[in-house]
N, CA, C and O atoms as CSV, one atom per row, in Angstrom:
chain,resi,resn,atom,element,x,y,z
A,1,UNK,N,N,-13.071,10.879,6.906
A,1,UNK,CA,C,-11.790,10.358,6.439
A,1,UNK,C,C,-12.037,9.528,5.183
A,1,UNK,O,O,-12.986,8.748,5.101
A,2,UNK,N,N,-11.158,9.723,4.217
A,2,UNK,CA,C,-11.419,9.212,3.173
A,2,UNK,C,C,-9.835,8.791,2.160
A,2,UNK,O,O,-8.958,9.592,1.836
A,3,UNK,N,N,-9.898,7.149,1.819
A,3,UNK,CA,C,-8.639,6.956,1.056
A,3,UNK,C,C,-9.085,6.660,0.130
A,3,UNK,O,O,-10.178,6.105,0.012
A,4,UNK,N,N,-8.085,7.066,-1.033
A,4,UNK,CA,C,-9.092,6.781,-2.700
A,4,UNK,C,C,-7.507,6.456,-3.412
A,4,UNK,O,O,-6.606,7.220,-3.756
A,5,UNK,N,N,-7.630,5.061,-3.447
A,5,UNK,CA,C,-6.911,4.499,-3.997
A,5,UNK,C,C,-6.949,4.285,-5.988
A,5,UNK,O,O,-8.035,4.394,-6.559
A,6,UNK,N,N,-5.911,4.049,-6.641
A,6,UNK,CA,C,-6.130,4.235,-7.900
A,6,UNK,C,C,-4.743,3.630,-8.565
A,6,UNK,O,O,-3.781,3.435,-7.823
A,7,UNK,N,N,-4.652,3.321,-10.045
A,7,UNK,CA,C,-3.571,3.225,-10.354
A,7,UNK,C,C,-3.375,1.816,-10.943
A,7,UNK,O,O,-2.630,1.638,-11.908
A,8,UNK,N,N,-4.261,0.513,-10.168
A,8,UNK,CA,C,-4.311,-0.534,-10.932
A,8,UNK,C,C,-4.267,-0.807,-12.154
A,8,UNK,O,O,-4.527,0.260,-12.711
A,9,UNK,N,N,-4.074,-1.691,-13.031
A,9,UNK,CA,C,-4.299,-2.471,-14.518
A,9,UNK,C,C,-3.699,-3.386,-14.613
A,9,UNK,O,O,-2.921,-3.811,-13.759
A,10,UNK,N,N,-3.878,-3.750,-15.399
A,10,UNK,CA,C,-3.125,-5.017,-16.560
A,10,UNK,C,C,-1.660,-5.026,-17.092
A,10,UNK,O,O,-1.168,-4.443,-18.058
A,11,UNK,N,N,-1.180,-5.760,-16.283
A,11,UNK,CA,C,0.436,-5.510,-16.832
A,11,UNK,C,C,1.349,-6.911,-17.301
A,11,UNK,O,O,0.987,-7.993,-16.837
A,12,UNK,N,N,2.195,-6.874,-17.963
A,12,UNK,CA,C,2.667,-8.000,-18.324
A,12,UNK,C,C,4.288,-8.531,-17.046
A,12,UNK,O,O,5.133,-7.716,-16.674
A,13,UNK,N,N,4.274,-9.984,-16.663
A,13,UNK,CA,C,5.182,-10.048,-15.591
A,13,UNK,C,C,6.443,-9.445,-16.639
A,13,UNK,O,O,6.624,-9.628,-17.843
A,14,UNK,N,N,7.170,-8.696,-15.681
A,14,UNK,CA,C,8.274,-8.131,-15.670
A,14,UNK,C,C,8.198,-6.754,-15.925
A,14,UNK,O,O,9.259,-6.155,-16.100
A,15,UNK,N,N,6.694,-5.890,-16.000
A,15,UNK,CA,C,6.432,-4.786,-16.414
A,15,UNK,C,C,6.075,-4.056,-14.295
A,15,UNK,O,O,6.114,-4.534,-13.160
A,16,UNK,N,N,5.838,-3.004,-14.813
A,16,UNK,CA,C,5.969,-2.207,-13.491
A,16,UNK,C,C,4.498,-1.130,-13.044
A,16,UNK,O,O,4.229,-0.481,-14.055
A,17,UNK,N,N,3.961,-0.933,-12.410
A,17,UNK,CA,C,2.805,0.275,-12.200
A,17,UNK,C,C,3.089,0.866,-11.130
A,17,UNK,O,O,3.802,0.288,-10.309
A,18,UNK,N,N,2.534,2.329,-10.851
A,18,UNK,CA,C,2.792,2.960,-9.482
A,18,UNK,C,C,1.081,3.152,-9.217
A,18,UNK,O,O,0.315,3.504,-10.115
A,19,UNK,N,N,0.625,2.829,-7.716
A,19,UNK,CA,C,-0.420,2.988,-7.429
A,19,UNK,C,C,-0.419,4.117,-6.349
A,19,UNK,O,O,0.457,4.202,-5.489
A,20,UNK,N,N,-1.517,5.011,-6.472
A,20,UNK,CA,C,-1.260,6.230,-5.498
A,20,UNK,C,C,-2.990,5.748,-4.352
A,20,UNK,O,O,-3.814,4.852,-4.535
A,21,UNK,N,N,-2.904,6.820,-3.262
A,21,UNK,CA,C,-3.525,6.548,-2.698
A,21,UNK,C,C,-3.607,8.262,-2.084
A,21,UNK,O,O,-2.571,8.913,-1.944
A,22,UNK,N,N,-4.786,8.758,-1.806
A,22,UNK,CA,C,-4.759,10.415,-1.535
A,22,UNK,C,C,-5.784,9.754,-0.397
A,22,UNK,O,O,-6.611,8.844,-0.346
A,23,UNK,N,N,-5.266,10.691,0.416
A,23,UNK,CA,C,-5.738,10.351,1.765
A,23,UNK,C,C,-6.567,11.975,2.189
A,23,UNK,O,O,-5.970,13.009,1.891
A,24,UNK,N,N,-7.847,12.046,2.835
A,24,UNK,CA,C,-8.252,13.600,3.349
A,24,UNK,C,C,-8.872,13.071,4.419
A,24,UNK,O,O,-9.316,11.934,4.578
A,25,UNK,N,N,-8.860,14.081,5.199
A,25,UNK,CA,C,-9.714,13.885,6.498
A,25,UNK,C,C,-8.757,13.646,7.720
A,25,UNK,O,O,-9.194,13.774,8.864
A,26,UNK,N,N,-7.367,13.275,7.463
A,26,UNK,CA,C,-6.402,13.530,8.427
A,26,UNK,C,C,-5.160,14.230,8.292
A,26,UNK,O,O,-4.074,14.049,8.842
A,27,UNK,N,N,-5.557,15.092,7.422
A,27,UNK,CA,C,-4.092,16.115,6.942
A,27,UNK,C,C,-3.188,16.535,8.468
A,27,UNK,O,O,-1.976,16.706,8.605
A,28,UNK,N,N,-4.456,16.628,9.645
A,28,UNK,CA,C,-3.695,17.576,10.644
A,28,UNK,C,C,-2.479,16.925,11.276
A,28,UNK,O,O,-1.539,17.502,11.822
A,29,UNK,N,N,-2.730,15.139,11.042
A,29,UNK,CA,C,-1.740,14.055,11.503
A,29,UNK,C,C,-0.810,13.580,10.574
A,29,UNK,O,O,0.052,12.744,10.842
A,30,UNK,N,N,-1.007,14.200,9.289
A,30,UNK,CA,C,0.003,13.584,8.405
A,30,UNK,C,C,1.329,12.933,8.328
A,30,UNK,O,O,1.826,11.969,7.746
A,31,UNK,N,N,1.758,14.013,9.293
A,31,UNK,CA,C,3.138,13.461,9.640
A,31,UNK,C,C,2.931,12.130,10.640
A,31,UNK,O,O,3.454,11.089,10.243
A,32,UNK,N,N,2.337,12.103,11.674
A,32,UNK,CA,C,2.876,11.133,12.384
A,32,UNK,C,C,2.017,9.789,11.783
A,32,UNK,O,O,2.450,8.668,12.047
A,33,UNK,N,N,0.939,9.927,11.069
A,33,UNK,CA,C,0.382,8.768,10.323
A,33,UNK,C,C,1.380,7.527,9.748
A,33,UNK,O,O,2.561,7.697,9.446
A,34,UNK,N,N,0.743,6.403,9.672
A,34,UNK,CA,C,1.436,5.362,9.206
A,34,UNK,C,C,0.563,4.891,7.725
A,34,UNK,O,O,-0.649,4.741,7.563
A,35,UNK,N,N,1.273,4.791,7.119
A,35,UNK,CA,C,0.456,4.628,5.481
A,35,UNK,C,C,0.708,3.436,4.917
A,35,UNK,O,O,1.783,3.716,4.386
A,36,UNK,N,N,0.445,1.940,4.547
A,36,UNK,CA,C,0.510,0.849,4.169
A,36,UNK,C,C,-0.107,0.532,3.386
A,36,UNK,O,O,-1.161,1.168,3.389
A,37,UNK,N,N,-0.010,-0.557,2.212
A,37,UNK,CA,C,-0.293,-1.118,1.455
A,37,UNK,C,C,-0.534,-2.812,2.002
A,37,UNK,O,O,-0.010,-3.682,2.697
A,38,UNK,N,N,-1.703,-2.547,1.143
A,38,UNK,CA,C,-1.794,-4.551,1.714
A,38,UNK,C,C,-2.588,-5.383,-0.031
A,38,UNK,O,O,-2.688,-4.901,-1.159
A,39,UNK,N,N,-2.866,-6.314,0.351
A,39,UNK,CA,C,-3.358,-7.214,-0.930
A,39,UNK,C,C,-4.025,-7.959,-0.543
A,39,UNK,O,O,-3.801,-8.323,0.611
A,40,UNK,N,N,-5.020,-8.493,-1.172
A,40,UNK,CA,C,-5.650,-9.941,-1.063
A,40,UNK,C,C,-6.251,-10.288,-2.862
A,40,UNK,O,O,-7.036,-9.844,-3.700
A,41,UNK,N,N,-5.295,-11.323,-2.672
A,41,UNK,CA,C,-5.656,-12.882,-4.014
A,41,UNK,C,C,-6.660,-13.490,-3.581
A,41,UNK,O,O,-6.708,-13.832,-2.400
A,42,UNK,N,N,-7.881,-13.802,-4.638
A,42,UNK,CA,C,-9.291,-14.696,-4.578
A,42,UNK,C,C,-8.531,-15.747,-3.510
A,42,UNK,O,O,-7.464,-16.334,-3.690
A,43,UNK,N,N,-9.334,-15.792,-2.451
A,43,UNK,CA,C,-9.202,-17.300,-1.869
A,43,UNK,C,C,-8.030,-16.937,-0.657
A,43,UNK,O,O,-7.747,-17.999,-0.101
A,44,UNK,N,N,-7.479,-16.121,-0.235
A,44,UNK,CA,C,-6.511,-15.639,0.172
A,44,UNK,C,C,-6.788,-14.621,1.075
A,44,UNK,O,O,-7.647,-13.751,0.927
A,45,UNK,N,N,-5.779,-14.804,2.331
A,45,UNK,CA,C,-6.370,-13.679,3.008
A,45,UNK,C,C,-5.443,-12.736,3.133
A,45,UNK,O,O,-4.246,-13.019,3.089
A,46,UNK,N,N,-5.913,-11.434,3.314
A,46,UNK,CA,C,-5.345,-10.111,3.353
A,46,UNK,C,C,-3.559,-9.852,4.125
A,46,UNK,O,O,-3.152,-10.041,5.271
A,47,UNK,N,N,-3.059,-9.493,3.221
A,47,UNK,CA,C,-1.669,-9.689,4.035
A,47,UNK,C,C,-0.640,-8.096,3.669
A,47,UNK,O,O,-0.946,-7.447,2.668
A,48,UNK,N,N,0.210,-7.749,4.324
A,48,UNK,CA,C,0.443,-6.344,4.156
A,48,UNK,C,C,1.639,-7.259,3.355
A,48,UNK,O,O,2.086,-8.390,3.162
A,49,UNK,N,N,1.791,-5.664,3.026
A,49,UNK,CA,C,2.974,-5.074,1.809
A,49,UNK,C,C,4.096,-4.272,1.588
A,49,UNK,O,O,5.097,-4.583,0.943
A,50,UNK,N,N,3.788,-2.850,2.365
A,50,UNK,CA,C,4.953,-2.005,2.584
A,50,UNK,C,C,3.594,-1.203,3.243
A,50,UNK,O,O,2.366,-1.252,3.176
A,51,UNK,N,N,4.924,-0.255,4.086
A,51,UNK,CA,C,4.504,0.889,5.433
A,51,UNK,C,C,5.407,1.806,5.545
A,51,UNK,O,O,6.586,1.457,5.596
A,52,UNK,N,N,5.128,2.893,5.594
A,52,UNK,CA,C,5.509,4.088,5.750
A,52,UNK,C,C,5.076,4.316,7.345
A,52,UNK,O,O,3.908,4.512,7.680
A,53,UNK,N,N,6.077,4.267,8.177
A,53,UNK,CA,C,5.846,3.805,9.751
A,53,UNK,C,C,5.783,5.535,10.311
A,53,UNK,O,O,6.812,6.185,10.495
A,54,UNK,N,N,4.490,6.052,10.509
A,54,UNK,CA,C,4.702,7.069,11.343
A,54,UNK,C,C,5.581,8.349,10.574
A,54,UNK,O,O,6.379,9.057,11.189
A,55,UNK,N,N,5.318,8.475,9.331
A,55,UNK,CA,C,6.160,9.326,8.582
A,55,UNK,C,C,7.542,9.244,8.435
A,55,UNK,O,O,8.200,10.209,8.046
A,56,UNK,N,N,8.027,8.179,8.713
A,56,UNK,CA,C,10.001,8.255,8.374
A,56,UNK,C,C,10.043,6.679,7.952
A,56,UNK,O,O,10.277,6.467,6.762
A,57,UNK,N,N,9.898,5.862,8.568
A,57,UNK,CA,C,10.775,4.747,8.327
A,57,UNK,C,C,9.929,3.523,7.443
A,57,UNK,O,O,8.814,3.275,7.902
A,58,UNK,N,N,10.372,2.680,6.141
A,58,UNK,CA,C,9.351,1.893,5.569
A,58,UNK,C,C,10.190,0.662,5.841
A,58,UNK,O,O,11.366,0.591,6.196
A,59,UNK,N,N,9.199,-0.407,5.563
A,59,UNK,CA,C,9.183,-1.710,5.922
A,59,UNK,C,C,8.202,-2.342,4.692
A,59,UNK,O,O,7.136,-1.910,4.253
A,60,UNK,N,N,9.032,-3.603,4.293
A,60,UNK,CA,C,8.329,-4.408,2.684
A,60,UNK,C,C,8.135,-5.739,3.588
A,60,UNK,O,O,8.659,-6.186,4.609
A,61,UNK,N,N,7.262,-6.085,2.823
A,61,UNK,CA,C,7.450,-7.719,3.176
A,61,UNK,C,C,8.312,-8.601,2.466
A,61,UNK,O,O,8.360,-8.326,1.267
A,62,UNK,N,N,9.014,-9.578,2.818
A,62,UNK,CA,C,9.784,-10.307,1.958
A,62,UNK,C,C,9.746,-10.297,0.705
A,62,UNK,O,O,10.741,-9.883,0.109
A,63,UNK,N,N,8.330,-10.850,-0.202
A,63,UNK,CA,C,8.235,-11.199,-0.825
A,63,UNK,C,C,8.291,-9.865,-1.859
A,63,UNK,O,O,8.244,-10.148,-3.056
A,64,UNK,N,N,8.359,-8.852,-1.606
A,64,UNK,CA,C,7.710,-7.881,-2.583
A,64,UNK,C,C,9.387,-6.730,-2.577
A,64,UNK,O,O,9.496,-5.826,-3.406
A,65,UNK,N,N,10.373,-6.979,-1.645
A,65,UNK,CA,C,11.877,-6.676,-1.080
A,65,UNK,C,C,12.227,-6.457,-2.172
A,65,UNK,O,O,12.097,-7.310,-3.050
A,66,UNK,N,N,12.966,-4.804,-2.494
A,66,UNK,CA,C,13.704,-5.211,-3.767
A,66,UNK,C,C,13.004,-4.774,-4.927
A,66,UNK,O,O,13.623,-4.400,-5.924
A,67,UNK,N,N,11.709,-4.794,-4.872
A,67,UNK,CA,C,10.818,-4.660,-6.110
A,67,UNK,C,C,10.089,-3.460,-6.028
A,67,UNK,O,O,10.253,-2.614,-6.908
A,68,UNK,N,N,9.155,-3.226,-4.917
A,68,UNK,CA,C,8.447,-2.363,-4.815
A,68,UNK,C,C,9.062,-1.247,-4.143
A,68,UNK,O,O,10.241,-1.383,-3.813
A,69,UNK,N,N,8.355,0.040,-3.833
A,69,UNK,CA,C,8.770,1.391,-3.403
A,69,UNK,C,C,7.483,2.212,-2.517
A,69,UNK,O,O,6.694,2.959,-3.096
A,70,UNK,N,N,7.436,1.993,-1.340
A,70,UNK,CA,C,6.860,3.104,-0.921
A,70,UNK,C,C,7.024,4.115,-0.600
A,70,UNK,O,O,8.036,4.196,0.097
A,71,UNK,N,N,6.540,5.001,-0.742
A,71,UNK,CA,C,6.503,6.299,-0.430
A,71,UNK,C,C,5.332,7.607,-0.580
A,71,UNK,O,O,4.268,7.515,-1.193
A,72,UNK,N,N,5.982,9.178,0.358
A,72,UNK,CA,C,4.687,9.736,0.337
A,72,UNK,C,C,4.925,11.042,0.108
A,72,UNK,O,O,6.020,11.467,0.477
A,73,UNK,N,N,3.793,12.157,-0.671
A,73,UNK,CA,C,4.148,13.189,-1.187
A,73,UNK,C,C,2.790,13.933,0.245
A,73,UNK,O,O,1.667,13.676,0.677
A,74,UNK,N,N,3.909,14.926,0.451
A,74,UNK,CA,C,3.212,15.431,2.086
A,74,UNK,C,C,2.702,16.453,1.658
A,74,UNK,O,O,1.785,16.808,2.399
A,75,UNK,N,N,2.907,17.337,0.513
A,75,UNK,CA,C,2.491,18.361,-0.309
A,75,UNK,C,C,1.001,17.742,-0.608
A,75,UNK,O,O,0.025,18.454,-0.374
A,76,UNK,N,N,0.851,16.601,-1.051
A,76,UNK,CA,C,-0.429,16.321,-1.677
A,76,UNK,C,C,-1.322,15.565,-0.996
A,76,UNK,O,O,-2.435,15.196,-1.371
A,77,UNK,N,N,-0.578,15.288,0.372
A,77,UNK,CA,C,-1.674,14.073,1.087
A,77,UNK,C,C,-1.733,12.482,0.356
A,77,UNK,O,O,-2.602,11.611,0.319
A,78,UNK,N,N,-0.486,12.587,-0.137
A,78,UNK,CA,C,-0.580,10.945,-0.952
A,78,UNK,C,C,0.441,10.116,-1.077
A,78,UNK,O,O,1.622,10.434,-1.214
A,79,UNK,N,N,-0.210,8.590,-1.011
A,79,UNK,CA,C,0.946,7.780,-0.719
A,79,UNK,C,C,1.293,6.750,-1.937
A,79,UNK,O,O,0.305,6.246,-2.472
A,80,UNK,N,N,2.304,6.454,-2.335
A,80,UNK,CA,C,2.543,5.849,-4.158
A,80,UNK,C,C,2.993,4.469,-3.415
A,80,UNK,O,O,3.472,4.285,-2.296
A,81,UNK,N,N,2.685,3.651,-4.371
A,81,UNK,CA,C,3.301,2.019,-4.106
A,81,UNK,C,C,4.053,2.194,-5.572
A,81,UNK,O,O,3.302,2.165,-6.547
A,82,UNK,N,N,5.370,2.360,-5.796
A,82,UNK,CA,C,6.216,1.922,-7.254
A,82,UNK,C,C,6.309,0.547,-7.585
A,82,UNK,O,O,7.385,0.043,-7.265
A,83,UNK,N,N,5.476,-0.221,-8.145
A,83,UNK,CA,C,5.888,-1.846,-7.935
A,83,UNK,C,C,6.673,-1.759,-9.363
A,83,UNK,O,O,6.268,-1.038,-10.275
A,84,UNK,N,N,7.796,-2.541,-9.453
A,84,UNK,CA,C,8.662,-3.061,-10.840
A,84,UNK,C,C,8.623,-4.316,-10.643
A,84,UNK,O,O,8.122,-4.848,-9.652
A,85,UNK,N,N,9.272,-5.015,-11.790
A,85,UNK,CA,C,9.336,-6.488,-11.988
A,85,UNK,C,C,8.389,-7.146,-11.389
A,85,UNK,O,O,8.831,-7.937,-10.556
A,86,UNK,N,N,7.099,-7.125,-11.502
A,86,UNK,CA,C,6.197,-7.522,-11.205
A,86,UNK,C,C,5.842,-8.779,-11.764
A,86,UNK,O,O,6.121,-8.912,-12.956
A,87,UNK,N,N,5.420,-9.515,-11.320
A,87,UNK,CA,C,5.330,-11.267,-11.081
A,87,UNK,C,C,3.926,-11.828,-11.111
A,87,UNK,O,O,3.106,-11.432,-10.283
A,88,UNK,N,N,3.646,-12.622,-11.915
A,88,UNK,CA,C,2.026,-13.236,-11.858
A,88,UNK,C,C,1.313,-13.552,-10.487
A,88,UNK,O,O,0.093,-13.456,-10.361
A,89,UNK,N,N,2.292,-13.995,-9.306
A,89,UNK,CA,C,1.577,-14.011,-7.858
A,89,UNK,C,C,1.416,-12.530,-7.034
A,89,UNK,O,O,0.947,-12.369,-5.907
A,90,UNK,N,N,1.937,-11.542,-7.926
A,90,UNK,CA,C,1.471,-10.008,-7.718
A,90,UNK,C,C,0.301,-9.945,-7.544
A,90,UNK,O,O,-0.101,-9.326,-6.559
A,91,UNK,N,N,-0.569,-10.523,-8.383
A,91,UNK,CA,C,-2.057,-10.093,-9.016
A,91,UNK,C,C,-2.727,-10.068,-7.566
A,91,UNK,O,O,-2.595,-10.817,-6.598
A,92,UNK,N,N,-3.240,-9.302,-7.711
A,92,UNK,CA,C,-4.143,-9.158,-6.527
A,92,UNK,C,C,-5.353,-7.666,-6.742
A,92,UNK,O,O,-5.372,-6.818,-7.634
A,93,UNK,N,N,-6.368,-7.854,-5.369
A,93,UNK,CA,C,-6.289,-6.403,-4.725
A,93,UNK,C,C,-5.610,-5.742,-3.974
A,93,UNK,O,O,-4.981,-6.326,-3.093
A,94,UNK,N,N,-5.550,-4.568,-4.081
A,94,UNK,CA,C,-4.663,-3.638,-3.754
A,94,UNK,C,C,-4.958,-2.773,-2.563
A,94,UNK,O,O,-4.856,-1.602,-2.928
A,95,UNK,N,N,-5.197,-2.832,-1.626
A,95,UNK,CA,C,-5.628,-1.553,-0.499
A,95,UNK,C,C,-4.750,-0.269,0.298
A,95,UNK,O,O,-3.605,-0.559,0.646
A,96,UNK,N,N,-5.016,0.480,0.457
A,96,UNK,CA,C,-4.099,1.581,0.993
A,96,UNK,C,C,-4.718,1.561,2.268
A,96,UNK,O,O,-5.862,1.111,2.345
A,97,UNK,N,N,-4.109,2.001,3.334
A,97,UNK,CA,C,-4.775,1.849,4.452
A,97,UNK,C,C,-4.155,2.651,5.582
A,97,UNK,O,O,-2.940,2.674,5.385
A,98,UNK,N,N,-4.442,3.245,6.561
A,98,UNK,CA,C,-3.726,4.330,7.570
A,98,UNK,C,C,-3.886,4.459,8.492
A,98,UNK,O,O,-5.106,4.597,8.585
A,99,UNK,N,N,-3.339,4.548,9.687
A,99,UNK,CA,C,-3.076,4.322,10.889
A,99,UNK,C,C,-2.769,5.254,12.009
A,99,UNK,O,O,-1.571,5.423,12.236
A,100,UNK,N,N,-3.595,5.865,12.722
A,100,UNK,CA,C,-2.702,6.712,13.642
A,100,UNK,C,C,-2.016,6.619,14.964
A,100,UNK,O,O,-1.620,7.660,15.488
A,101,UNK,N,N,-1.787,5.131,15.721
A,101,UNK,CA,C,-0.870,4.763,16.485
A,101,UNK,C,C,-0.535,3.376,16.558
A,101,UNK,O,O,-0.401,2.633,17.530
A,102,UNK,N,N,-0.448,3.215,15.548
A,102,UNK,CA,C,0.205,1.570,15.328
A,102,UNK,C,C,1.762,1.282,15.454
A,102,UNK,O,O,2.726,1.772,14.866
A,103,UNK,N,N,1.642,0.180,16.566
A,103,UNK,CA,C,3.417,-0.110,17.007
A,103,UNK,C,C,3.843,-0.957,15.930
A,103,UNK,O,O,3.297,-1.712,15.126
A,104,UNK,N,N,5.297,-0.472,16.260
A,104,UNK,CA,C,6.374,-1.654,15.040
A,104,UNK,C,C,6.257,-2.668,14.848
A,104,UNK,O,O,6.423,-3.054,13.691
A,105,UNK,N,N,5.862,-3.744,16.038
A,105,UNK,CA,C,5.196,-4.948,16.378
A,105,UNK,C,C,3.755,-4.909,14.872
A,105,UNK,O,O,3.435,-5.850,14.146
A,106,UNK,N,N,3.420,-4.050,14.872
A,106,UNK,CA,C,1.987,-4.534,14.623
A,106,UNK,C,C,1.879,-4.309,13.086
A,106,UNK,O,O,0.873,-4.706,12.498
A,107,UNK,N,N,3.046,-3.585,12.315
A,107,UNK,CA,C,2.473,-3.234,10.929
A,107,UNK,C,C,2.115,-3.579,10.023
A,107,UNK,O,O,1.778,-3.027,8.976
A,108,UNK,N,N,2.187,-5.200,10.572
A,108,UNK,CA,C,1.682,-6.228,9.321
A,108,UNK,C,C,0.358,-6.595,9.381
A,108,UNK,O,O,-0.160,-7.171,8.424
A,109,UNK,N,N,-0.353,-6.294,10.539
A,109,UNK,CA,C,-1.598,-6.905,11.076
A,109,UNK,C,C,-2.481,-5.930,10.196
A,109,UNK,O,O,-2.120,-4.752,10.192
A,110,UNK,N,N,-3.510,-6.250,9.506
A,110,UNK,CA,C,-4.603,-5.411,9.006
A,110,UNK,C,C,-5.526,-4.821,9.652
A,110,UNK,O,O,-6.162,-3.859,9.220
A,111,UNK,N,N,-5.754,-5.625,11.306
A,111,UNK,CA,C,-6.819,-5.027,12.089
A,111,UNK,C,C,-5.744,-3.697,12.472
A,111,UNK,O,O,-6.472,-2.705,12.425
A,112,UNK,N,N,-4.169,-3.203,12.870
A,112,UNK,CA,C,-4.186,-2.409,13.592
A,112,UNK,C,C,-4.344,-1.288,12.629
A,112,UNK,O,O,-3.243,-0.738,12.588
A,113,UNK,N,N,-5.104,-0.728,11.900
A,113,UNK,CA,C,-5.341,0.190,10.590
A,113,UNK,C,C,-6.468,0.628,10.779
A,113,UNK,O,O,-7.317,-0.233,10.547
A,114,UNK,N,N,-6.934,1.717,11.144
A,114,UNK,CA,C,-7.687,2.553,11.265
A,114,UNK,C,C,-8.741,2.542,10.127
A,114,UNK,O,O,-9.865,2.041,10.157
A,115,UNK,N,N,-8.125,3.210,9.110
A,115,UNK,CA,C,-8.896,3.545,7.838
A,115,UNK,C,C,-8.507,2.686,6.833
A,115,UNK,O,O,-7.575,1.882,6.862
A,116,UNK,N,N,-9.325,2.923,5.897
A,116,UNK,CA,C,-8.976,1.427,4.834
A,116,UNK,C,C,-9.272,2.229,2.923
A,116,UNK,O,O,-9.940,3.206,3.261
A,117,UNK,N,N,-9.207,2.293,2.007
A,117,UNK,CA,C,-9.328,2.647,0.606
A,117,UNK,C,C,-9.897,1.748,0.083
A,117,UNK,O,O,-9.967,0.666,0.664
A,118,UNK,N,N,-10.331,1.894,-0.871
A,118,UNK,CA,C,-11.798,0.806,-1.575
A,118,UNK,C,C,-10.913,-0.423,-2.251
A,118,UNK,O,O,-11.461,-1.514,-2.405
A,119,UNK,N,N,-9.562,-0.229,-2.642
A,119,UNK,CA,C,-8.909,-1.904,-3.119
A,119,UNK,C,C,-8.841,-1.083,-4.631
A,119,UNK,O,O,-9.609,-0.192,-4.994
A,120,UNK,N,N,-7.483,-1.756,-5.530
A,120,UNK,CA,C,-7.432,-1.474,-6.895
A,120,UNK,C,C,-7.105,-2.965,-7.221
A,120,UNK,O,O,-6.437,-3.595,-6.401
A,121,UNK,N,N,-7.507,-3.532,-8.293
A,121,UNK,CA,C,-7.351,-4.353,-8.849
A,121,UNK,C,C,-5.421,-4.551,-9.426
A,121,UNK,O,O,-4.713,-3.544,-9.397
A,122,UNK,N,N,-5.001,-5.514,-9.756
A,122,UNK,CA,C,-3.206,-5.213,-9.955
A,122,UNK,C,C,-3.310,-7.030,-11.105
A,122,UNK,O,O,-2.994,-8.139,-10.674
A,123,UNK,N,N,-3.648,-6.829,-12.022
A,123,UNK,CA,C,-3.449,-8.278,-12.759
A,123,UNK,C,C,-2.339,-8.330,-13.351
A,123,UNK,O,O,-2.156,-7.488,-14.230
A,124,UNK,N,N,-1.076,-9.485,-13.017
A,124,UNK,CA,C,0.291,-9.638,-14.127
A,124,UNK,C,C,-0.391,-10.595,-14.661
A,124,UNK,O,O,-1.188,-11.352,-14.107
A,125,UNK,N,N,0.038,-10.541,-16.110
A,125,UNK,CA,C,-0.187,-11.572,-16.810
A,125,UNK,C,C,1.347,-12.551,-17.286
A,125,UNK,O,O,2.310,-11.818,-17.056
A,126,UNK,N,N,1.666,-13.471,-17.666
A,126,UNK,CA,C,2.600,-14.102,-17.650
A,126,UNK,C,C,2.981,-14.493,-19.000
A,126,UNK,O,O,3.981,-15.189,-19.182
């Protein structure tokens, strides 16, 4: 199993990036997989972002409501984070991460995530 996350850079606050994430090694579960995004800021610990719950339903965290976009192309095995209006406490790493029976209860937790993507870097500058 393998997630290969990508898409990070340098952006100015109020500018926008889409980060993708191609997932192999569990095509046969695709559908019922759960696909999330999470972050961690130096000094900071890892906190989710948006989820694609089990192939239908997504969930943002407050802070990111409104701004960002998840979603997933089932043709390609891949999952996009659309972030806009992006904000200097954006900056972070970036992880994609996937799940194959994680409850509603749990989609914020980083341990209930199976597989994990190497992290993209995401710097706003201000």
């Amino acid at each position: 199993v393998q997630l290969q996350a990508s898409g990070g850079g340098l952006v100015q606050a109020g500018g926008s990036l889409r980060l993708s994430c191609e997932v192999s090694g569990l095509t046969s579960s695709w559908n019922s997989l759960s696909l999330g995004w999470f972050r961690q800021a130096p000094g900071k610990e890892r906190e989710f972002v948006a989820v694609s719950w089990r192939g239908s339903r997504t969930y943002y965290a407050d802070s990111v409501k409104g701004r960002f976009i998840i979603s997933r192309d089932n043709a390609k095995f891949t999952v996009y984070l659309q972030m806009n209006s992006l904000k200097p406490e954006d900056t972070a790493v970036y992880y994609c991460a996937a799940a194959t029976g994680v409850i509603l209860s749990s989609i914020a937790r980083p341990s209930a995530y199976n597989y994990w993507g190497q992290g993209t870097q995401v710097t706003v500058s201000s």
